[in-house]
PLY file of the C-alpha trace (Angstrom):
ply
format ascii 1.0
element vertex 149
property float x
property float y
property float z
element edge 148
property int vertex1
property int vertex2
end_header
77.41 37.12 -1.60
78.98 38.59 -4.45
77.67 42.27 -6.02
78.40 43.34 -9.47
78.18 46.96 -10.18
80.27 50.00 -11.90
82.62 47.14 -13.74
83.34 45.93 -11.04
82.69 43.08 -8.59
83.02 42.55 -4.49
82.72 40.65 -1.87
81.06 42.73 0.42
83.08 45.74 0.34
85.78 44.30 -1.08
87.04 44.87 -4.64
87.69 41.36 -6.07
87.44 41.50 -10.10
87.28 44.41 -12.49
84.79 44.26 -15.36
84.42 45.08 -19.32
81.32 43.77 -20.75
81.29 40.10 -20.09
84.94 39.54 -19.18
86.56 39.66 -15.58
89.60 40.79 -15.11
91.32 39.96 -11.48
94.54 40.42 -10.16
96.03 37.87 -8.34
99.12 37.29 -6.83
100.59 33.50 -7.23
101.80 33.15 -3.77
98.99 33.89 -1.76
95.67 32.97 -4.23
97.23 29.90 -6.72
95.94 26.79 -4.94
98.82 24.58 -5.08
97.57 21.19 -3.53
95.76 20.86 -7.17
98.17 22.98 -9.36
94.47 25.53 -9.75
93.48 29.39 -9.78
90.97 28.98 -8.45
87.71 31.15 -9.10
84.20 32.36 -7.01
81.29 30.09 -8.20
78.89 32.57 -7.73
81.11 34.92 -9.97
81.05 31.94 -12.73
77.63 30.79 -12.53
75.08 34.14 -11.41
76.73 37.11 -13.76
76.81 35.80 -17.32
80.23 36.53 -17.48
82.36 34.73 -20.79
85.65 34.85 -20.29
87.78 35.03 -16.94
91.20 36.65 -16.81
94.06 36.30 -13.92
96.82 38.86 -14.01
99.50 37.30 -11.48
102.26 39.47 -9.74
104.47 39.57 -12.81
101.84 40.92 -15.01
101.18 37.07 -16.80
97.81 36.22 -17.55
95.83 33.28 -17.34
92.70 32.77 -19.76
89.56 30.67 -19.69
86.32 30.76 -21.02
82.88 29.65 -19.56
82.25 27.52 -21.73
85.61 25.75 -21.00
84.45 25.57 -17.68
81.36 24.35 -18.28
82.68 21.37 -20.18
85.61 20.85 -16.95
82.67 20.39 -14.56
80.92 17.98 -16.47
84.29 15.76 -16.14
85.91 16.80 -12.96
84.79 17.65 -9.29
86.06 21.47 -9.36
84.20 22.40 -6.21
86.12 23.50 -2.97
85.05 25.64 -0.30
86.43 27.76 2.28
84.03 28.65 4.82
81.04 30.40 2.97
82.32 30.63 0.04
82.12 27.95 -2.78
84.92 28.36 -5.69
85.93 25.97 -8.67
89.77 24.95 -8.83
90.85 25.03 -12.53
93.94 23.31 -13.18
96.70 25.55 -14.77
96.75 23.51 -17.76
93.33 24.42 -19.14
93.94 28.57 -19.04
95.53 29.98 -21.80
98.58 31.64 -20.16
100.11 34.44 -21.97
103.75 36.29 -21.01
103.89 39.74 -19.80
106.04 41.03 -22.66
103.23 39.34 -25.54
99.76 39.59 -24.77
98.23 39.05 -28.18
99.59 35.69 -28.70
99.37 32.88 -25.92
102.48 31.40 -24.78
100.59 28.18 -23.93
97.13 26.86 -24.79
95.09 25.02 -22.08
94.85 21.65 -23.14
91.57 20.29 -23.99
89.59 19.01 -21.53
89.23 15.28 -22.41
93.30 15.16 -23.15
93.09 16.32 -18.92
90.35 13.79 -17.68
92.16 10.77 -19.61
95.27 11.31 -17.64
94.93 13.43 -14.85
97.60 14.46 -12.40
98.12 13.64 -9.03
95.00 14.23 -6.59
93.02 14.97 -9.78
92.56 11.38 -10.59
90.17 11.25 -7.82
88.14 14.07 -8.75
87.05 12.32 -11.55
83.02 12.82 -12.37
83.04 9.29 -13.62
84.80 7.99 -9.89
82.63 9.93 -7.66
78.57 8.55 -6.92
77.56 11.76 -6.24
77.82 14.70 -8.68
79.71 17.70 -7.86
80.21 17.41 -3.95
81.95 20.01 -2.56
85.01 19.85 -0.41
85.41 21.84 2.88
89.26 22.66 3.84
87.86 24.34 6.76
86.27 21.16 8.36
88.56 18.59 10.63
87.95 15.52 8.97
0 1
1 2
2 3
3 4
4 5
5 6
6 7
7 8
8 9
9 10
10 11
11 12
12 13
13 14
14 15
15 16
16 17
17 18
18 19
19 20
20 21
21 22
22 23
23 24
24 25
25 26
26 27
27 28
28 29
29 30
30 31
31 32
32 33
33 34
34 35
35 36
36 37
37 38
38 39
39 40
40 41
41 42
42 43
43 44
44 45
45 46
46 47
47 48
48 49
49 50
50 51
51 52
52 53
53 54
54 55
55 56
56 57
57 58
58 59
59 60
60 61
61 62
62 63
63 64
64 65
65 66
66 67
67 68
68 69
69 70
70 71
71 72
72 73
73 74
74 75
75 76
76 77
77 78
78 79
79 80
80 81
81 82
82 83
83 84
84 85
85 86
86 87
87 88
88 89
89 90
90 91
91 92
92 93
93 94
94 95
95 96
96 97
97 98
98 99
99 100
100 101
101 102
102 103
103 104
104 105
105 106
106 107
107 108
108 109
109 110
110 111
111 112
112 113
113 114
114 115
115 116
116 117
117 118
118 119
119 120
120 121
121 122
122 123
123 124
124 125
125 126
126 127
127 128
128 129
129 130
130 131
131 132
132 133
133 134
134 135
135 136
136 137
137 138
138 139
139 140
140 141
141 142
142 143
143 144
144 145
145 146
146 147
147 148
């Protein structure tokens, strides 16, 4: 269970995000937290859907940031199965290609523009193809990597 307080949000005592009004700031490095199997950063649900955050912001390792907007994901999830879960905790992947990534040495003007999201669902890549809304009976399931299937 996530707790937001003092601009800033954890995971029980851990610091995950920083805060400024309605935007969350989170460093991440690439390596470790970019989930590669689906090309995603990956972010909490609960941190998504219970704050009223707006706009979501991943600094990686080399000081590049990735942008995204609620409302972007809102219209993702209405096209693509985004849930994944590892152990308790629920998150949305969010393919690279919908964040606005900007390069450390320019952060006023984006380097790339996520890609709308209907450009995305009409030709997804790789495993996304399957995540599909439209190729899935039931809405939204989530996906457990910690279960042996």
């Amino acid at each position: 269970m996530l707790d937001a307080k003092n601009n800033a949000v954890y995971l029980g005592s851990i610091l995950i995000a920083k805060t400024d009004g309605d935007v969350v700031v989170m460093r991440r490095n690439s390596q470790r937290h970019f989930y590669r199997a689906l090309g995603s950063w990956c972010l909490n649900a609960e941190l998504v859907n219970e704050f009223g955050f707006n706009k979501f912001i991943i600094v990686n390792e080399y000081d590049e940031e990735y942008h995204i907007t609620y409302k972007k994901i809102l219209e993702i999830k209405k096209q693509l199965n985004l849930h994944i879960k590892f152990g308790d905790e629920v998150q949305y992947a969010i393919h690279s290609s919908f964040w606005d990534f900007f390069k450390s040495d320019n952060k006023t003007m984006p380097a790339m523009i996520g890609v709308p999201v209907s450009n995305f669902a009409t030709e997804p890549e790789g495993q996304w193809k399957s995540r599909l809304i439209k190729n899935i009976n039931n809405d939204q399931i989530e996906i457990d990597f910690n279960k042996q299937y």
